[in-house]
N, C-alpha and C positions, 0 to 999 in steps of 0.2 A: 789819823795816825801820823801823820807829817808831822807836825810840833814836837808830839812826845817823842818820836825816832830825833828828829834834830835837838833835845836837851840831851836825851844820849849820849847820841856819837858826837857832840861839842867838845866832850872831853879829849877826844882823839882828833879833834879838827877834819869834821867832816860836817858838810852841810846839807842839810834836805832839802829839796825845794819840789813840788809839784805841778805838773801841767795840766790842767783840764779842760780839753780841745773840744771844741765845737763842732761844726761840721767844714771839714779840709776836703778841698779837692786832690781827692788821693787816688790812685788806681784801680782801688773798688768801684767809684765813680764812672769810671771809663766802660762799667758795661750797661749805664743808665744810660736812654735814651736822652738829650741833651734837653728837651721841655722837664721830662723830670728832675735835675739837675738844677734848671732856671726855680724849678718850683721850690724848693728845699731851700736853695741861697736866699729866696724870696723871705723864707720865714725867718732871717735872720733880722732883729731888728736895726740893727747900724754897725758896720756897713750890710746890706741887702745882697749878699751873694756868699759862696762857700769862700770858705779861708785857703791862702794861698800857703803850701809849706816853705814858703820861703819868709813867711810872719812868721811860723811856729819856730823855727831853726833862728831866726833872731831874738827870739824871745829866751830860747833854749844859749845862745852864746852869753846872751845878757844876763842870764843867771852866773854863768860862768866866771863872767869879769865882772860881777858885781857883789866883794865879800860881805856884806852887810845882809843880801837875802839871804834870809833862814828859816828854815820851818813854816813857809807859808805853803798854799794852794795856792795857785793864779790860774784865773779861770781866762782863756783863749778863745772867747766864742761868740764874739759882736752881740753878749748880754741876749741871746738866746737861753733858756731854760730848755733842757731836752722833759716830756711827760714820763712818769715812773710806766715803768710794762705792766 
């Protein structure tokens, strides 16, 4: 839905851009016991640990000062695949 929403609103100079996060060490986190935590980062394939938000918040500024991205997804998630449910 990103692309089509960005030829849209192009005409009114707005831009779409999307984030698709991986596994962030966020305050959800904080009621896993820390082996579980190791374990999850673990399946990240590169880097090997949960994402810091302070990568998602740079990544998020970078879209900001950068007018050329538009209508894409960017996927956040050291090239993990999450399994369908």
């Amino acid at each position: 839905m990103t692309l089509p929403i960005a030829r849209d609103l192009a005409s009114v100079n707005i831009r779409v851009v999307t984030i698709a996060p991986g596994l962030f060490h966020t305050p959800l986190f904080a009621t896993l016991p820390e082996e579980a935590i190791k374990a999850l980062g673990a399946q990240v394939p590169h880097p090997a640990r949960l994402g810091d938000p302070a990568e998602y918040a740079a990544l998020a500024r970078h879209i900001v000062e950068n007018p050329m991205l538009n209508g894409e997804t960017i996927r956040l998630d050291g090239a993990i695949r999450m399994a369908p449910r």
